[in-house]
C-alpha positions in Angstrom: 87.7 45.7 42.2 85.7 42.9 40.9 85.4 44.3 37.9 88.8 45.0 37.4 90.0 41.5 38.5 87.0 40.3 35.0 88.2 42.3 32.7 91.4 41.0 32.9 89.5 38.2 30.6 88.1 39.0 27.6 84.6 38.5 26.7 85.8 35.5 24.1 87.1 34.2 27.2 90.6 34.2 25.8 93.3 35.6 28.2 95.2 38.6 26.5 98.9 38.4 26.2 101.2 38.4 29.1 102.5 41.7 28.4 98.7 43.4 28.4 98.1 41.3 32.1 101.4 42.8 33.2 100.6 46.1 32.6 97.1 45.7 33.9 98.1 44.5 37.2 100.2 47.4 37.6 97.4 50.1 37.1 95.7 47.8 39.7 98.3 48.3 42.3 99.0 51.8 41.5 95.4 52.7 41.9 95.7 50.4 45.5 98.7 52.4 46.6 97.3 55.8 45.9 93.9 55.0 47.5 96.3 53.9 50.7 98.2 57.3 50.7 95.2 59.4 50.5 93.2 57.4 53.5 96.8 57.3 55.3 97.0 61.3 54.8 94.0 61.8 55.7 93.7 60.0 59.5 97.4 61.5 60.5 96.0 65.3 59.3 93.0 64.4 61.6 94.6 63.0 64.6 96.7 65.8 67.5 100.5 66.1 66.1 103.2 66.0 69.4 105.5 68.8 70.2 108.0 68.7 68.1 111.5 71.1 68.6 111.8 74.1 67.0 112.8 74.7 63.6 115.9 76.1 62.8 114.5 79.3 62.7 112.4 79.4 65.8 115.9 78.2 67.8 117.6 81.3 66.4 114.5 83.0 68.0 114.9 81.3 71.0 118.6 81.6 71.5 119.6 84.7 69.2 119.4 88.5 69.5 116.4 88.5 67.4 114.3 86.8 70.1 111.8 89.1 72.0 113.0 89.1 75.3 110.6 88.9 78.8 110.4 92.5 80.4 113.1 93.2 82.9 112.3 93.4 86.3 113.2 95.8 88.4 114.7 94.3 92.0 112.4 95.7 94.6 114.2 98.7 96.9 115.4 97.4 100.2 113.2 97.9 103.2 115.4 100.0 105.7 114.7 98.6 109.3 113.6 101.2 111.7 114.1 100.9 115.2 113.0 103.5 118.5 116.3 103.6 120.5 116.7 102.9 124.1 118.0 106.4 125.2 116.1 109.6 125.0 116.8 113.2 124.1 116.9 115.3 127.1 114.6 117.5 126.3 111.3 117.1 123.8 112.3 119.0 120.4 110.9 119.1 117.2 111.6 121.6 114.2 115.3 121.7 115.2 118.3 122.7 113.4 120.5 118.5 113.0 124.0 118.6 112.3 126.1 115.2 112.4 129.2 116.3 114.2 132.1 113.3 113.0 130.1 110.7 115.1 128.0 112.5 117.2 125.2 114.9 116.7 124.4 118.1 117.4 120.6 119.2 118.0 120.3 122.9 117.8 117.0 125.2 118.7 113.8 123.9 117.8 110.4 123.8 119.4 110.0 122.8 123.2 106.9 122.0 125.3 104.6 124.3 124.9 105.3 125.6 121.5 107.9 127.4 122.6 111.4 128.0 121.1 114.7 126.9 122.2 118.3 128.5 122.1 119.7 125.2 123.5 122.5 123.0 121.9 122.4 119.5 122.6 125.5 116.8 121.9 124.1 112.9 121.5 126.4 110.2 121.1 124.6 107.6 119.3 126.9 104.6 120.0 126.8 105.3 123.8 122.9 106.9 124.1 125.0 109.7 126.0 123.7 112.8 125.8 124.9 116.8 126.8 123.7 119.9 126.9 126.4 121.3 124.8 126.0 125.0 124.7 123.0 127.7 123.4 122.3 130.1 120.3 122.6 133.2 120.3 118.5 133.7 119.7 116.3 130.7 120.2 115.1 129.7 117.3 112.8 126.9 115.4 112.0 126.1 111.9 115.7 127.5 110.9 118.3 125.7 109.1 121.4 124.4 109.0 125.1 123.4 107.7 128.6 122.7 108.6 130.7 126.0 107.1 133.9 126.3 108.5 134.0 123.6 111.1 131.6 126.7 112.6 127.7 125.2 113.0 125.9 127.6 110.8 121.6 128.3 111.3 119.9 129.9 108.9 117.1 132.1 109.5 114.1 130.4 111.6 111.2 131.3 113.2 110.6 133.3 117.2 107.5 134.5 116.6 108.1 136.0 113.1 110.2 134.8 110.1 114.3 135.9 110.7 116.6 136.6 109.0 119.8 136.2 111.1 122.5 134.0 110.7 124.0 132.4 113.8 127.3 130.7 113.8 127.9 128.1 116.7 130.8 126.3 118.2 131.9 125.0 121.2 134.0 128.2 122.6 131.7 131.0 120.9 128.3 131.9 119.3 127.0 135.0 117.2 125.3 135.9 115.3 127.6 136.6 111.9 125.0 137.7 108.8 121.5 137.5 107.8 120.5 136.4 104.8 119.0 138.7 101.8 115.5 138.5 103.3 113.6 136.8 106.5 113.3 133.0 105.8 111.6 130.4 107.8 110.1 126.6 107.2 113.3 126.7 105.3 116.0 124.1 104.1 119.8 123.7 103.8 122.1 121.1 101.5 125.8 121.0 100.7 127.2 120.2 97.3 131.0 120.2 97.9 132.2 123.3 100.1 128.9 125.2 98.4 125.6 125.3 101.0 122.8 125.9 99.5 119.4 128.1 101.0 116.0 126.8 99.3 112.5 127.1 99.9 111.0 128.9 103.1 108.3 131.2 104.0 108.8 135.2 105.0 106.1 135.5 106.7 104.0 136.8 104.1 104.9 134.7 100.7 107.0 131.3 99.2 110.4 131.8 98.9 111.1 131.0 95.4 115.3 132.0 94.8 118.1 129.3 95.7 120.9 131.1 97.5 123.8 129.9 97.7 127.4 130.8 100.5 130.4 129.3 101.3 131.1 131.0 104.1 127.6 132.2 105.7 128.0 135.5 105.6 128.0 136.2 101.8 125.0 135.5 99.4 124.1 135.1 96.0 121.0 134.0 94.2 121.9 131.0 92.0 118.6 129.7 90.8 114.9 129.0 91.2 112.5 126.3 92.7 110.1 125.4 90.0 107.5 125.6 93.2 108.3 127.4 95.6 107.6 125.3 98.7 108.0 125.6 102.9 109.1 122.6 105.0 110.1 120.5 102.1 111.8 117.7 102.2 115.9 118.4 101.2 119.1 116.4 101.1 121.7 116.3 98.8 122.2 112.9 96.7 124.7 112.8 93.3 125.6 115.6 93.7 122.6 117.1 92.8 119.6 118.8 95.6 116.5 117.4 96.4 113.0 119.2 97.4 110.8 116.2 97.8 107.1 117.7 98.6 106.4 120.6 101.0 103.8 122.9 101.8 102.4 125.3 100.2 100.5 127.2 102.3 100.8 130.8 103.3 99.4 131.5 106.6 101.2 132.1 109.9 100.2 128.5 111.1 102.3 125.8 109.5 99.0 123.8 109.7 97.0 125.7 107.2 97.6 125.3 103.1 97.8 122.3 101.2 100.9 120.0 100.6 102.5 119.2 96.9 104.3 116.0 95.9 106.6 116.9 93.6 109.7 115.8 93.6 111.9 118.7 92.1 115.3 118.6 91.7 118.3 121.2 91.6 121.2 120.7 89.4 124.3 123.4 90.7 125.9 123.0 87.6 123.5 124.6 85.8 121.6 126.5 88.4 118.3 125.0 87.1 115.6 123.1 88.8 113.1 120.5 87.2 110.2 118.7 88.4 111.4 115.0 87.9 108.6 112.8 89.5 105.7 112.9 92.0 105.0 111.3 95.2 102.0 108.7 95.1 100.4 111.7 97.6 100.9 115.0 98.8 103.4 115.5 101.2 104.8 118.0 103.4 107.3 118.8 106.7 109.0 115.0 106.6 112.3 114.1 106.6 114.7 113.2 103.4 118.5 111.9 103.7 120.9 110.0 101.4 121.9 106.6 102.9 124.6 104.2 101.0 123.9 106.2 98.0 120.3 106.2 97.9 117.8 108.8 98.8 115.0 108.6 101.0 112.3 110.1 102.5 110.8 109.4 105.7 107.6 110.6 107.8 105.5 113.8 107.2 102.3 114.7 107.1 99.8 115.1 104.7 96.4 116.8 105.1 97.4 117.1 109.2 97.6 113.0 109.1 101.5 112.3 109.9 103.2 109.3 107.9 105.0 106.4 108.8 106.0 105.5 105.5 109.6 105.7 104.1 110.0 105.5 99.9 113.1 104.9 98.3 113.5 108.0 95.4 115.4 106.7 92.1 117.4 109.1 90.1 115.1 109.0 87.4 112.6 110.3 90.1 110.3 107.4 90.3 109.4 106.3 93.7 109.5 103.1 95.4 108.4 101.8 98.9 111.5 101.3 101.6 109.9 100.5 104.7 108.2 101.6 107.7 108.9 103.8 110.7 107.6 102.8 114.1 105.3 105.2 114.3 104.0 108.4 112.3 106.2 111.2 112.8 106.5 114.8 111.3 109.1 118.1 111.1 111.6 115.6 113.4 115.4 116.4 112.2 117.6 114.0 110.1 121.5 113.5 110.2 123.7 110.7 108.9 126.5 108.9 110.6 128.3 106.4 108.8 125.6 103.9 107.3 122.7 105.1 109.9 120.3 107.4 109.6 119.1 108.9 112.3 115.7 110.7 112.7 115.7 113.1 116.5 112.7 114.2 118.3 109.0 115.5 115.9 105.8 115.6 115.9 103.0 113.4 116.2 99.6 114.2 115.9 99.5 115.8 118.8 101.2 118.6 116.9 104.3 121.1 118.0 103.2 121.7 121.3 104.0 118.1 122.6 107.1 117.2 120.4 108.8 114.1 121.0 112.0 113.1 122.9 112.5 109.6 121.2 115.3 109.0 118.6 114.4 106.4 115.2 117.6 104.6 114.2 117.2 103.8 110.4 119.7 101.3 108.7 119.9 99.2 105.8 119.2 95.3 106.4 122.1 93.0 106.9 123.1 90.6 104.2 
């Protein structure tokens, strides 16, 4: 700088004309200035910048359909409440044919004491805890069954000893037997789609059942598809107008005990008489309970590997599955009706097994609010 400031005198020592100082003093101020910017630029580069908003094009991100949006979340399934009732069946059941009769229900055959079958119709008025014997079969039977054809009680098949396969019709006044189906059936299962009921899965005492039947009145027959596996004591309701066969066994012994379980959850589509495998349980599962409540399907209970289950899981139509709550205790092959917006789940099996089923009676609802 020094040296600048000298030279603005010439070595003569004469001072050059004002125009010459003029323009020197401006190269001395624009070298200054640019010497400031660069030391300027370079401490703000160097020092943390702030937050600053988004540009115009990160709002658009922010704000318009181009942005990437979080992952939705699906709203966790609402855990039924389960509750043991105050009032008891009359007599221990389990493996029992359970119609809902308007409000009441109807508990027909099943296993008693012992391990030994039962012709006996029960009546239970849930609202009251009142209970009836209401009437008997025409065969005692367990493992069968069961529809509403008619406003006749229909069982299907069952088990005294060896697979049947009669069918009884019930009513107050009168029981008979009315038809049998094409071939014996046991550990077998029942759903209605409109006026239609249909027969799937069972065991004749030697094999899986494999065909769907279906009848309208319970005397007639026809085959009108197939299980993709065939399975005994699966789990069946009828949700969306579509069938459900949540797990099962697959065993082919005699004793309901022996054989694996499965946990697919297959489902049957009447209109186009074809069944799929749409999902899987989280683990095998066989003899529990499934029923449709508010529009959504559940199963409850079972067994798996002799262990019973006190789980209950939401299934979604897409198949996935989804924890719903817990019973109060483990219970298996107990029978499920629907009245109004309660589930009910009558008598079973603990691990104790079928000769000391269970007189107690699991009221399952949806929470409140």
């Amino acid at each position: 700088m020094r040296a600048l400031a000298r030279s603005v005198t010439t070595r003569r020592g004469r001072r050059p004309p004002p125009a010459v100082l003029i323009r020197r003093w401006a190269v001395l101020v624009a070298v200054v200035a640019v010497l400031v910017i660069v030391i300027v630029g370079a401490v703000s580069s160097a020092a943390p910048k702030p937050h600053r908003a988004a540009s115009r094009h990160n709002q658009s991100d922010l704000t318009g359909s181009s942005r990437t949006k979080p992952p939705a979340t699906t709203p966790s399934a609402p855990h039924l409440v389960a509750t043991v009732t105050h009032w008891r069946l009359r007599s221990p059941v389990s493996r029992a044919v359970v119609l809902a009769d308007g409000s009441n229900i109807l508990v027909l055959g099943g296993l008693t004491t012992g391990d030994v079958s039962s012709a006996a119709v029960e009546r239970l008025q849930p609202t009251t805890g009142l209970s009836g014997v209401a009437g008997e079969l025409s065969i005692a039977v367990h493992d069968a069954a069961g529809a509403v054809l008619r406003s006749h009680f229909v069982v299907f098949g069952g088990g005294a000893g060896t697979s049947l396969a009669s069918v009884q019709s019930w009513s107050p006044t009168s029981s008979s037997v009315v038809g049998a189906l094409p071939a014996a059936r046991s550990d077998l299962s029942t759903a209605a789609v409109g006026p239609v009921v249909y027969v799937l899965g069972g065991f004749d005492g030697q094999s899986l059942q494999k065909n769907v039947l279906s009848t309208r009145d319970g005397v007639t027959f026809q085959t009108t598809g197939a299980l993709a596996q065939p399975v005994r004591y699966g789990a069946v309701a009828s949700s969306g107008n579509r069938i459900w066969i949540i797990g099962g066994q697959l065993g082919t012994s005699e004793s309901s005990s022996v054989g694996g379980q499965t946990n697919d959850i297959q489902v049957f589509d009447p209109a186009t008489s074809t069944t799929r495998v749409v999902g899987h349980l989280p683990e095998p599962l066989g003899q529990a309970m499934a029923f449709d409540l508010g529009g959504q399907l559940y199963v409850a209970g079972g067994q798996s590997d002799g262990i019973p289950s006190s789980k209950i899981w939401l299934i979604e139509p897409s198949g996935k599955t989804r924890p719903a709550g817990t019973l109060p205790y483990a219970v298996s092959n107990a029978g499920a009706a629907v009245t109004g917006k309660t589930a009910w789940l009558i008598g079973g099996e603990t691990a104790a097994g079928p000769s000391a089923p269970l007189r107690t009676v699991i009221k399952i609802q949806a929470p409140s609010g």
